[in-house]
mmCIF entry with sequence, helices, sheets and N, C-alpha, C, O atoms, coordinates in Angstrom:
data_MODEL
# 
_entry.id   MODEL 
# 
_entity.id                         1 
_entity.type                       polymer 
_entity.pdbx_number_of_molecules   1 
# 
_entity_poly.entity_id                      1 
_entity_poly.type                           'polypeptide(L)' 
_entity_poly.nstd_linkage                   no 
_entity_poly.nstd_monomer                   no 
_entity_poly.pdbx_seq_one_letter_code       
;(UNK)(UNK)(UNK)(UNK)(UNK)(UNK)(UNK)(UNK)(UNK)(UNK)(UNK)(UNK)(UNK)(UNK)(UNK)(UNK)
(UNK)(UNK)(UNK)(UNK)(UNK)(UNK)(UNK)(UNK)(UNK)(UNK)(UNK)(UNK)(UNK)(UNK)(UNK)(UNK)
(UNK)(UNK)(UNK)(UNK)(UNK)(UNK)(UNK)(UNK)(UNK)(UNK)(UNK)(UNK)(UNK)
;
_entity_poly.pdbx_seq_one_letter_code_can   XXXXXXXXXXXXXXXXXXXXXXXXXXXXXXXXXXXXXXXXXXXXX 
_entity_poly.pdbx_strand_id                 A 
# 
loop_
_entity_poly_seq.entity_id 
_entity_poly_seq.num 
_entity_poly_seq.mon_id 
_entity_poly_seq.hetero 
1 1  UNK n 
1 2  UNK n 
1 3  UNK n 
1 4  UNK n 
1 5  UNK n 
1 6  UNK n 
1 7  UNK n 
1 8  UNK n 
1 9  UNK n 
1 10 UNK n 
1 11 UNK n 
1 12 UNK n 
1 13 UNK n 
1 14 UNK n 
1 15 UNK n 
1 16 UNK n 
1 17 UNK n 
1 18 UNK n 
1 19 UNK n 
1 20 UNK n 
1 21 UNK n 
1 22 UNK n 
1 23 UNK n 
1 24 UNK n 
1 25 UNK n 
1 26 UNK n 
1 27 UNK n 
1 28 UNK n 
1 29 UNK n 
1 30 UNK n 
1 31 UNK n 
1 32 UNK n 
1 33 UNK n 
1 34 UNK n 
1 35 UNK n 
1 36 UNK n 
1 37 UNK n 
1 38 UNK n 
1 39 UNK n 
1 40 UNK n 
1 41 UNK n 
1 42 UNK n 
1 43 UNK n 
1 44 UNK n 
1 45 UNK n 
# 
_struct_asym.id          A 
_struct_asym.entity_id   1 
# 
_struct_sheet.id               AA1 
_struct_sheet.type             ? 
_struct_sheet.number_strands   2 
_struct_sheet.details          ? 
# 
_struct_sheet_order.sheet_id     AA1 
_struct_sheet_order.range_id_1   1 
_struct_sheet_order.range_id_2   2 
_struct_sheet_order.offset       ? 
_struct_sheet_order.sense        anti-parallel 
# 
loop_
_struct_sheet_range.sheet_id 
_struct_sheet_range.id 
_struct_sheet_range.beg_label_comp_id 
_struct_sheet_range.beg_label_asym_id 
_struct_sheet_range.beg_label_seq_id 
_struct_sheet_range.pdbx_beg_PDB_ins_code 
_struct_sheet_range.end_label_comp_id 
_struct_sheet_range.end_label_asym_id 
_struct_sheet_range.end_label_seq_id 
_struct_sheet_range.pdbx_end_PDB_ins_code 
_struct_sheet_range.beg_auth_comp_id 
_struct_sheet_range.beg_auth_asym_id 
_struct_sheet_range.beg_auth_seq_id 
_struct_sheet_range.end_auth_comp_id 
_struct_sheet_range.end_auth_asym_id 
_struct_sheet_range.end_auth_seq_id 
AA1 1 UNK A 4  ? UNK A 5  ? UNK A 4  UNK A 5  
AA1 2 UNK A 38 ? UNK A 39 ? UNK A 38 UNK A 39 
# 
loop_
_atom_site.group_PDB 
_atom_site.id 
_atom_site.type_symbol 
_atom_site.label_atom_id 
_atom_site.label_alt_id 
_atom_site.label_comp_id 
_atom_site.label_asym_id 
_atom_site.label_entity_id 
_atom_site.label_seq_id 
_atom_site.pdbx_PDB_ins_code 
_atom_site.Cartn_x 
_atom_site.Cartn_y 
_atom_site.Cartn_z 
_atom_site.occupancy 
_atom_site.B_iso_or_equiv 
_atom_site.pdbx_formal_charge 
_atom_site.auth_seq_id 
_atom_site.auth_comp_id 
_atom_site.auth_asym_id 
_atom_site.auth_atom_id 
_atom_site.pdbx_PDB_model_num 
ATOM 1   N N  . UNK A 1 1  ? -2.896 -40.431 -11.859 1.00 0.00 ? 1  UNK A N  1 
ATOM 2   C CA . UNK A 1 1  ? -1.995 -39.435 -11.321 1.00 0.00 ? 1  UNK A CA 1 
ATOM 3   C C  . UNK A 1 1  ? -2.551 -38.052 -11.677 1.00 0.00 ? 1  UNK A C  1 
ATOM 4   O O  . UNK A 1 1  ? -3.354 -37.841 -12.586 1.00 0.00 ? 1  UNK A O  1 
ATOM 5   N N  . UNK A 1 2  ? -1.986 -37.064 -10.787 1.00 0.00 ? 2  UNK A N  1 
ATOM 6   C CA . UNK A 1 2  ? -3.170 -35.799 -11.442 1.00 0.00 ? 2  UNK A CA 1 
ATOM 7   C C  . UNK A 1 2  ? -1.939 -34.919 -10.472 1.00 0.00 ? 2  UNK A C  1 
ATOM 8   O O  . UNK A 1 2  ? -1.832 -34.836 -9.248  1.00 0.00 ? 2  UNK A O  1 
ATOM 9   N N  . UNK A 1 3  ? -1.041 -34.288 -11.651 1.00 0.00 ? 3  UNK A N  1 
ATOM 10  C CA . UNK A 1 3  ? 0.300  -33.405 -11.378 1.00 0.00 ? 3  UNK A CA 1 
ATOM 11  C C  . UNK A 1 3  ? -0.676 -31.685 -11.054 1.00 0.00 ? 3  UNK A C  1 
ATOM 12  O O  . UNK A 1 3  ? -1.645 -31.194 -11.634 1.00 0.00 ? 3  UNK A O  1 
ATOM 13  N N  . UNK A 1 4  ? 0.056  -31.264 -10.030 1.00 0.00 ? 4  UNK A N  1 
ATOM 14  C CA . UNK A 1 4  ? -0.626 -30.069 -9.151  1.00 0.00 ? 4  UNK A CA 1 
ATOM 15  C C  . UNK A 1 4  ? 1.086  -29.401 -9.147  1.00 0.00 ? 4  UNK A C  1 
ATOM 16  O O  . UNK A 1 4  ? 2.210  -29.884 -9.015  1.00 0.00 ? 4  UNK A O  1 
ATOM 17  N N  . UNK A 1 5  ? 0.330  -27.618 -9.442  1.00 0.00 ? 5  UNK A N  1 
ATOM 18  C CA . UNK A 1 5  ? 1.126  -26.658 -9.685  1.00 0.00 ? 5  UNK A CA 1 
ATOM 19  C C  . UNK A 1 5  ? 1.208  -25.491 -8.472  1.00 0.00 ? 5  UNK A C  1 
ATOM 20  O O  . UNK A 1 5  ? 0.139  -24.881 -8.457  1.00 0.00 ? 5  UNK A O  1 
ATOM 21  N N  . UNK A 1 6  ? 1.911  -25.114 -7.704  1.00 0.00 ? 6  UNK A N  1 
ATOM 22  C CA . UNK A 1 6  ? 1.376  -23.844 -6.728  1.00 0.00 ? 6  UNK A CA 1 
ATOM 23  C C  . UNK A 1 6  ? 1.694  -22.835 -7.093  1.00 0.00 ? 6  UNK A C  1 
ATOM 24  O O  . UNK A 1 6  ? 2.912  -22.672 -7.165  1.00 0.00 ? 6  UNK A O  1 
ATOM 25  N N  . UNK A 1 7  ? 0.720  -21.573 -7.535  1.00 0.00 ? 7  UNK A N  1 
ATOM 26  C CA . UNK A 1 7  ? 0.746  -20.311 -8.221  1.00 0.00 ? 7  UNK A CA 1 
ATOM 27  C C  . UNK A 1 7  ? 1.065  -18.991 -6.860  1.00 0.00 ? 7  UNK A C  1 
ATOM 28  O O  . UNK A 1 7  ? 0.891  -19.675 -5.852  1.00 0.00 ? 7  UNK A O  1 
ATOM 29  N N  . UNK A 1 8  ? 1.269  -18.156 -6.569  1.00 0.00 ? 8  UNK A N  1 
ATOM 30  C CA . UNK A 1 8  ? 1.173  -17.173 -5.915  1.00 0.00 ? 8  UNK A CA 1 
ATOM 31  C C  . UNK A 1 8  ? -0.139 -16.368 -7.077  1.00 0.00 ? 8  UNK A C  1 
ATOM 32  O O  . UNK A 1 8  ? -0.207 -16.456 -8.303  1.00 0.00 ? 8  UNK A O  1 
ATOM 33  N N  . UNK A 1 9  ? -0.825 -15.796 -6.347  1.00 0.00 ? 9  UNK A N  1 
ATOM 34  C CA . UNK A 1 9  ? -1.779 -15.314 -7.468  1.00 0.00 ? 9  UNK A CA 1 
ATOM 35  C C  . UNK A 1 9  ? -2.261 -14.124 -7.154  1.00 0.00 ? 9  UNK A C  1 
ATOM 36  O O  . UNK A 1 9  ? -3.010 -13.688 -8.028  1.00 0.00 ? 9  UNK A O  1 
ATOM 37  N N  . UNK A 1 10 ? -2.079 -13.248 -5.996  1.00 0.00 ? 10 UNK A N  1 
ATOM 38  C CA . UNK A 1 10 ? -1.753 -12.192 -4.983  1.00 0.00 ? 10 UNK A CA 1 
ATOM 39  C C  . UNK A 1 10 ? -0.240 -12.048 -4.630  1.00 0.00 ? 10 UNK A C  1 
ATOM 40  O O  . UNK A 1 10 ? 0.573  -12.973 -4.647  1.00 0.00 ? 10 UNK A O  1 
ATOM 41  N N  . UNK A 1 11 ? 0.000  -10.815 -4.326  1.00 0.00 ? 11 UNK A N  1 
ATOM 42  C CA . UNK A 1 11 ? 1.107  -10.264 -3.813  1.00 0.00 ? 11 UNK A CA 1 
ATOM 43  C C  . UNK A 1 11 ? 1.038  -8.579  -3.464  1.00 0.00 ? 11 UNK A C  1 
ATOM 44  O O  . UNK A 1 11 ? 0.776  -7.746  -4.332  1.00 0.00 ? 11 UNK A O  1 
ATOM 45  N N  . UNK A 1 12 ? 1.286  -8.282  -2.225  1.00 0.00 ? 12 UNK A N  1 
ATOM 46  C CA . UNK A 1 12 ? 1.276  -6.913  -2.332  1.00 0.00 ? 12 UNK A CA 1 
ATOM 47  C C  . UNK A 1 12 ? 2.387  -6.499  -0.714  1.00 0.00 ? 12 UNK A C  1 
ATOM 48  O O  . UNK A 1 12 ? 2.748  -7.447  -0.016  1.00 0.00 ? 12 UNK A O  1 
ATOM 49  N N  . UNK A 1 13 ? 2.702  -5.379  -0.415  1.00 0.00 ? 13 UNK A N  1 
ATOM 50  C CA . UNK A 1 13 ? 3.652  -5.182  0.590   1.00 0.00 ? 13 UNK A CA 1 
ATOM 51  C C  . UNK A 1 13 ? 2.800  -4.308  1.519   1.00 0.00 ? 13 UNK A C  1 
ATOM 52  O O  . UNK A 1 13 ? 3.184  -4.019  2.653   1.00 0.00 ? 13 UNK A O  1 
ATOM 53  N N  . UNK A 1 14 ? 1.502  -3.848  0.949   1.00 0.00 ? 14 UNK A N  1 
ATOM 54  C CA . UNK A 1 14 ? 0.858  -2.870  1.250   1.00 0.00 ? 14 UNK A CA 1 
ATOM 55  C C  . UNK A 1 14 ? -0.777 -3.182  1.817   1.00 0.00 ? 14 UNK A C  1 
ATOM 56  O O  . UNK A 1 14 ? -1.239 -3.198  2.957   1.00 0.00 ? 14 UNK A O  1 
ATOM 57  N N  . UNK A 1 15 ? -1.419 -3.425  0.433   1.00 0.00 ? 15 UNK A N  1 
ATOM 58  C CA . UNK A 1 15 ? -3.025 -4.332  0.405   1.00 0.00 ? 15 UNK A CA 1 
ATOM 59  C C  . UNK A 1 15 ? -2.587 -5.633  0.906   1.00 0.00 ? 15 UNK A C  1 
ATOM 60  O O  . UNK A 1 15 ? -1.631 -6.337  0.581   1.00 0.00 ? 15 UNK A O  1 
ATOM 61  N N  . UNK A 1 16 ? -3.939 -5.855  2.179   1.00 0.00 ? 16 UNK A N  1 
ATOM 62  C CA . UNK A 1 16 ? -3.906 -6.799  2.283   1.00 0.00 ? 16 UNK A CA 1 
ATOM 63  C C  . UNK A 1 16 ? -5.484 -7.404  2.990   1.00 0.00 ? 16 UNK A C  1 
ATOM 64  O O  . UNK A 1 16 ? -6.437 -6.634  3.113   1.00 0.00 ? 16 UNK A O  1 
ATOM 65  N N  . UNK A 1 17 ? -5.556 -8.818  3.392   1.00 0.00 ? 17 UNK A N  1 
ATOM 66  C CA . UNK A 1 17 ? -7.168 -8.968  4.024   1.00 0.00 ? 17 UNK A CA 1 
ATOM 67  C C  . UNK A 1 17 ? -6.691 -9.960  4.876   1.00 0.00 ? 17 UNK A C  1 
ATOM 68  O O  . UNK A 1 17 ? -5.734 -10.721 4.734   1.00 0.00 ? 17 UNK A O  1 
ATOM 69  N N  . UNK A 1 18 ? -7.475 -9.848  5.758   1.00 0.00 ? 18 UNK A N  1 
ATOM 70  C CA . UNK A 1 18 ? -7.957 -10.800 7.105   1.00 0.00 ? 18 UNK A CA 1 
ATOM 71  C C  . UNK A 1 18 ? -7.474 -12.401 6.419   1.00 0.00 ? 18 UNK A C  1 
ATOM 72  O O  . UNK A 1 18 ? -7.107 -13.201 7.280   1.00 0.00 ? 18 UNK A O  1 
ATOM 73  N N  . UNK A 1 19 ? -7.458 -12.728 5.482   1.00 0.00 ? 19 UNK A N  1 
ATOM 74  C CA . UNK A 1 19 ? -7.348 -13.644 5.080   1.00 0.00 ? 19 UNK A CA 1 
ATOM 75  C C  . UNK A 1 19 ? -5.820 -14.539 4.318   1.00 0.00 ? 19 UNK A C  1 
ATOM 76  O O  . UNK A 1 19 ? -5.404 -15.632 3.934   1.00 0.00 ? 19 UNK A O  1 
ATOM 77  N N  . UNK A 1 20 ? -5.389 -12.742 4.527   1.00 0.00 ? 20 UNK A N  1 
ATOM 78  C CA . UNK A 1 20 ? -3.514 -12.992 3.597   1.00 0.00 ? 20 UNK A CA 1 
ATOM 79  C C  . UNK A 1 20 ? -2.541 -13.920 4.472   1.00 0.00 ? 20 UNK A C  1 
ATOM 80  O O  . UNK A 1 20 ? -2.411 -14.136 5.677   1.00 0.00 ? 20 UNK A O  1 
ATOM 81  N N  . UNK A 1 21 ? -2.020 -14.293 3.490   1.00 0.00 ? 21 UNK A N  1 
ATOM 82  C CA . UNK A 1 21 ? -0.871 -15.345 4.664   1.00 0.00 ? 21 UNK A CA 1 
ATOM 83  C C  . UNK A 1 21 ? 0.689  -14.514 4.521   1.00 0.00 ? 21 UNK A C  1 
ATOM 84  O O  . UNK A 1 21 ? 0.680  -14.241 3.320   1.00 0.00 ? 21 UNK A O  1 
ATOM 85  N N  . UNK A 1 22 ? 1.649  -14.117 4.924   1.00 0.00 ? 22 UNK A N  1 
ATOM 86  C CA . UNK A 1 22 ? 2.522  -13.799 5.733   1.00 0.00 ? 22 UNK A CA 1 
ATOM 87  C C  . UNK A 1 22 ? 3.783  -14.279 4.886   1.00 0.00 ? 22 UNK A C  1 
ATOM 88  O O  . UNK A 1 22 ? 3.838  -15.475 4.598   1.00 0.00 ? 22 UNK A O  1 
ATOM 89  N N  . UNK A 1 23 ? 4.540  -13.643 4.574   1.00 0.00 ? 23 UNK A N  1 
ATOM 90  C CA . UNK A 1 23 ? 6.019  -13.576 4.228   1.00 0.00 ? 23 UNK A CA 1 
ATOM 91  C C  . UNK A 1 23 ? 6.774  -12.855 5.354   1.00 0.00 ? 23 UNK A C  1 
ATOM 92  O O  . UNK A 1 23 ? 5.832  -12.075 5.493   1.00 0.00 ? 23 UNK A O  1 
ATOM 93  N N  . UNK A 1 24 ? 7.763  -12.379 6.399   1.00 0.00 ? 24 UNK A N  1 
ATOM 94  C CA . UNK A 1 24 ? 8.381  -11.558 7.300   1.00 0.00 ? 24 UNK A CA 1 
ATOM 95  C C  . UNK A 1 24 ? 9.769  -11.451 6.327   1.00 0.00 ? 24 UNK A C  1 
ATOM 96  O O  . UNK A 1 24 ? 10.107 -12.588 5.998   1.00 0.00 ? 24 UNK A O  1 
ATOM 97  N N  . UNK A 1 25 ? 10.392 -10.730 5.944   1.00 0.00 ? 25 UNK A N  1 
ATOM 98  C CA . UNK A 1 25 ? 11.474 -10.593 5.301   1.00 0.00 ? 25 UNK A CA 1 
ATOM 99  C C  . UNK A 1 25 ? 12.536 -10.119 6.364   1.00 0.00 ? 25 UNK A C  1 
ATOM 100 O O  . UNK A 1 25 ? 12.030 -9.497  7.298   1.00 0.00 ? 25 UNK A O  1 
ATOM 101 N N  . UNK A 1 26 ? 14.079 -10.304 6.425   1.00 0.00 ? 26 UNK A N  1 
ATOM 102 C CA . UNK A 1 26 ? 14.835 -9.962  7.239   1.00 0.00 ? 26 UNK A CA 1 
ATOM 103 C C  . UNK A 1 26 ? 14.969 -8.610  7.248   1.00 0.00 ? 26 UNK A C  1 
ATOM 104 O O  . UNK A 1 26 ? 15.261 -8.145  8.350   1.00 0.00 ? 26 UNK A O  1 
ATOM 105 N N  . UNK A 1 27 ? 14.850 -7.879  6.400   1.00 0.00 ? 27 UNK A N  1 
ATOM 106 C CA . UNK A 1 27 ? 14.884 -6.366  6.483   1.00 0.00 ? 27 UNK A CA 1 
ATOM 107 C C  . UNK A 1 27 ? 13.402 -5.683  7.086   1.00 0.00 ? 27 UNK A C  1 
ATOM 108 O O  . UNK A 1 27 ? 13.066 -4.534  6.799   1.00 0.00 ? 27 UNK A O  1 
ATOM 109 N N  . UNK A 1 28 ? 12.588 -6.591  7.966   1.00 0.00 ? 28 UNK A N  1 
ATOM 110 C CA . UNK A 1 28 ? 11.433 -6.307  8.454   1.00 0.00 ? 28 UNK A CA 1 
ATOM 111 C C  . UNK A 1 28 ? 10.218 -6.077  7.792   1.00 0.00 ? 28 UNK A C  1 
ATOM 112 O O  . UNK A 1 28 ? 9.141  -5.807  8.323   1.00 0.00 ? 28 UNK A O  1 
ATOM 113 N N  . UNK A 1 29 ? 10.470 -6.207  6.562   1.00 0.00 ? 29 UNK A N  1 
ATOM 114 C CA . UNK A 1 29 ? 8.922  -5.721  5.951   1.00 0.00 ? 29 UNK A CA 1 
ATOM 115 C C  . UNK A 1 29 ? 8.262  -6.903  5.576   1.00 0.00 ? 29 UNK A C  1 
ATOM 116 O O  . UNK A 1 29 ? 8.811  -7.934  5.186   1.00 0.00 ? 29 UNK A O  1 
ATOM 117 N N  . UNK A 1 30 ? 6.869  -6.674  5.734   1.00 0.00 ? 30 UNK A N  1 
ATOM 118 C CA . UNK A 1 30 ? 5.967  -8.112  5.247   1.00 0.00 ? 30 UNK A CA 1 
ATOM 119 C C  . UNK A 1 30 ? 5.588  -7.696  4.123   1.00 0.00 ? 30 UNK A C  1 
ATOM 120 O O  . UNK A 1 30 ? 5.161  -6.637  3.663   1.00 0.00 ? 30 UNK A O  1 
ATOM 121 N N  . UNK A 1 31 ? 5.932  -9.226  3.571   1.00 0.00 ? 31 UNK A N  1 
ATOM 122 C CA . UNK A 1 31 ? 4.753  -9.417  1.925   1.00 0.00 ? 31 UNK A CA 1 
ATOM 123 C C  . UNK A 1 31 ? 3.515  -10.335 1.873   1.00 0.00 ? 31 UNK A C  1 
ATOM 124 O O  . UNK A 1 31 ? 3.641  -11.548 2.044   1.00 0.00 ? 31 UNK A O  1 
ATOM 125 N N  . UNK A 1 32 ? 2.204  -9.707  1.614   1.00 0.00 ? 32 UNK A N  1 
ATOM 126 C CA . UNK A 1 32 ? 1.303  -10.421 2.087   1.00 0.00 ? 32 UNK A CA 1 
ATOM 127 C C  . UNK A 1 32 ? 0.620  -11.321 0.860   1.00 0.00 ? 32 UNK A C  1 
ATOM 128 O O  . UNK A 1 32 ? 0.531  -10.494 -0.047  1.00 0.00 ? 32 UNK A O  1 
ATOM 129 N N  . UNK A 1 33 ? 0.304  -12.075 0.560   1.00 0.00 ? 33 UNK A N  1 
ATOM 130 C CA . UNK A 1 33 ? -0.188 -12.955 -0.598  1.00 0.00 ? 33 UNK A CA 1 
ATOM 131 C C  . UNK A 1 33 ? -1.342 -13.879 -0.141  1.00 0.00 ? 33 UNK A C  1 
ATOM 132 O O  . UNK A 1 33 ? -1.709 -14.039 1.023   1.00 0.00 ? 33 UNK A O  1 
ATOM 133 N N  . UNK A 1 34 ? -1.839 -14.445 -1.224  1.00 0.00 ? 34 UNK A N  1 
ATOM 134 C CA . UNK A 1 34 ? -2.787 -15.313 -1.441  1.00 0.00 ? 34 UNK A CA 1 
ATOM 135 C C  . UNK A 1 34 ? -2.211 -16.389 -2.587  1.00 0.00 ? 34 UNK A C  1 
ATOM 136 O O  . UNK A 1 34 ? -1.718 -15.946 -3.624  1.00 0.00 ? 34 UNK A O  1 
ATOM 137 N N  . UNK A 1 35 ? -2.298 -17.747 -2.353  1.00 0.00 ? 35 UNK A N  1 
ATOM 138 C CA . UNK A 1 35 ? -1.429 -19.051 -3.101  1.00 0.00 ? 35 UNK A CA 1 
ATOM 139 C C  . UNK A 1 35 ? -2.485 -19.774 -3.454  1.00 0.00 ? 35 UNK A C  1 
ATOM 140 O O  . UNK A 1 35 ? -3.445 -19.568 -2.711  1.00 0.00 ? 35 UNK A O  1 
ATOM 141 N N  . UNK A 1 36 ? -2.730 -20.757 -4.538  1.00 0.00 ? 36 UNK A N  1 
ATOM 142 C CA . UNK A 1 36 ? -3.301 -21.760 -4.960  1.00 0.00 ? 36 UNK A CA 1 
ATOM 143 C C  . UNK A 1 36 ? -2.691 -23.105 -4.897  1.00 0.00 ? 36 UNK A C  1 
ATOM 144 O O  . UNK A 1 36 ? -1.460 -23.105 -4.868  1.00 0.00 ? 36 UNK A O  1 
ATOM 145 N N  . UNK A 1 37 ? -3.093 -23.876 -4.879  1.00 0.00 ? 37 UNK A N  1 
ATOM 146 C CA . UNK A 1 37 ? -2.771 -25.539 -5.979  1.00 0.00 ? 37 UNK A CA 1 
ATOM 147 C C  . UNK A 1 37 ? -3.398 -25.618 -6.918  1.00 0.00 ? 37 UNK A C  1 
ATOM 148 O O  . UNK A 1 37 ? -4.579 -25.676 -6.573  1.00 0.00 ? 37 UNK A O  1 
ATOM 149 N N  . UNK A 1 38 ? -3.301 -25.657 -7.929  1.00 0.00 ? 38 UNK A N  1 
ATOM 150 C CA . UNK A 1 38 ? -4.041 -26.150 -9.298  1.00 0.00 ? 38 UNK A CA 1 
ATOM 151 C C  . UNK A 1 38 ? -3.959 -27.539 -9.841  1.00 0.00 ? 38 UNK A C  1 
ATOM 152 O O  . UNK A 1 38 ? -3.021 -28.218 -9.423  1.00 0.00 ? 38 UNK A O  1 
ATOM 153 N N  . UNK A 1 39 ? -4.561 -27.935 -10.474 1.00 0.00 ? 39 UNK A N  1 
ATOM 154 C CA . UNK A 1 39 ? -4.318 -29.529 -11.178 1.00 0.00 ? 39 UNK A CA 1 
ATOM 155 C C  . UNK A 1 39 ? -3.737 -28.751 -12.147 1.00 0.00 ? 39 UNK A C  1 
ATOM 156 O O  . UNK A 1 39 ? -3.783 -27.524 -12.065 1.00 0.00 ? 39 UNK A O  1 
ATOM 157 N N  . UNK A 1 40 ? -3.041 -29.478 -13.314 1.00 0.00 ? 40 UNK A N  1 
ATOM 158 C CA . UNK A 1 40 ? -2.082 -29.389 -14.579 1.00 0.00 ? 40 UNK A CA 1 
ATOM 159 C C  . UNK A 1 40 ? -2.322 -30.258 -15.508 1.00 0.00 ? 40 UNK A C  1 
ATOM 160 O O  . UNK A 1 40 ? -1.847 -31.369 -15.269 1.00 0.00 ? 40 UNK A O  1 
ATOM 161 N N  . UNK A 1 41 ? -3.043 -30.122 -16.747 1.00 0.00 ? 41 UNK A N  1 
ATOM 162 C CA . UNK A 1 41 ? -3.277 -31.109 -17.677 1.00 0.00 ? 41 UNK A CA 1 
ATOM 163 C C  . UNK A 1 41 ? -1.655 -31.221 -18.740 1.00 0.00 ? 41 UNK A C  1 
ATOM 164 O O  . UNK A 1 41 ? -1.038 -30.234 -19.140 1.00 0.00 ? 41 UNK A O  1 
ATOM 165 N N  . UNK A 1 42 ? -1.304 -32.531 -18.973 1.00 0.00 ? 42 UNK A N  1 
ATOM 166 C CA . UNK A 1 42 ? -0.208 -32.726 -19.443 1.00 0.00 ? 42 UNK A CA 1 
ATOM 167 C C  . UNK A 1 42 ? 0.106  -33.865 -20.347 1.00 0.00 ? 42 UNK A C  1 
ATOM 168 O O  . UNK A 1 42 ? -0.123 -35.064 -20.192 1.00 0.00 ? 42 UNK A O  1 
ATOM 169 N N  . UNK A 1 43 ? 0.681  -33.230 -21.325 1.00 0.00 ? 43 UNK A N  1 
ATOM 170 C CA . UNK A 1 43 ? 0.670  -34.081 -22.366 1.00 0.00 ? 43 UNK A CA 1 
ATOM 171 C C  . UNK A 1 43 ? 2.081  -34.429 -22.998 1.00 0.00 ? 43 UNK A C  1 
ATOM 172 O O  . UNK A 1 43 ? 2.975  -33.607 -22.796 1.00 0.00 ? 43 UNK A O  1 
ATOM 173 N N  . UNK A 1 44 ? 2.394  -35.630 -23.787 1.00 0.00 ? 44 UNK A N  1 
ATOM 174 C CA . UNK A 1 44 ? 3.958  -35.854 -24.247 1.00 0.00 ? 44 UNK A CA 1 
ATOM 175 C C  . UNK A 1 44 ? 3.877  -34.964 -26.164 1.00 0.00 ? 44 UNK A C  1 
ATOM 176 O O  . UNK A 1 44 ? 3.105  -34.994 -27.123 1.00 0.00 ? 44 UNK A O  1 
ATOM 177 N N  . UNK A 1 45 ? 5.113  -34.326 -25.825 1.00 0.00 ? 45 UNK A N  1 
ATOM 178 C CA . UNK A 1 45 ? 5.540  -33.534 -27.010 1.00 0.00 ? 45 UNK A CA 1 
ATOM 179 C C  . UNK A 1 45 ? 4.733  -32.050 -27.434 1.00 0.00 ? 45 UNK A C  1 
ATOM 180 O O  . UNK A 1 45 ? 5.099  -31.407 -28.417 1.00 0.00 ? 45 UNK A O  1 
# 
């Protein structure tokens, strides 16, 4: 089993790249970000 975490690791309302993915908020403004998956090493106690 191999437990996976999703980080936001970017965020901005302003900067952004060809590459940002898209929030639309109801009050019209976009928040543009960049997200991961990570693996998670995990241990008991």
């Amino acid at each position: 089993m191999l437990p996976l975490d999703g980080v936001w690791y970017f965020s901005s309302k302003t900067l952004h790249c060809e590459n940002c993915l898209t929030k639309n908020h109801q009050d019209g403004t976009t928040t543009y970000y960049h997200n991961a998956i990570t693996p998670v090493i995990v241990s008991e106690g």
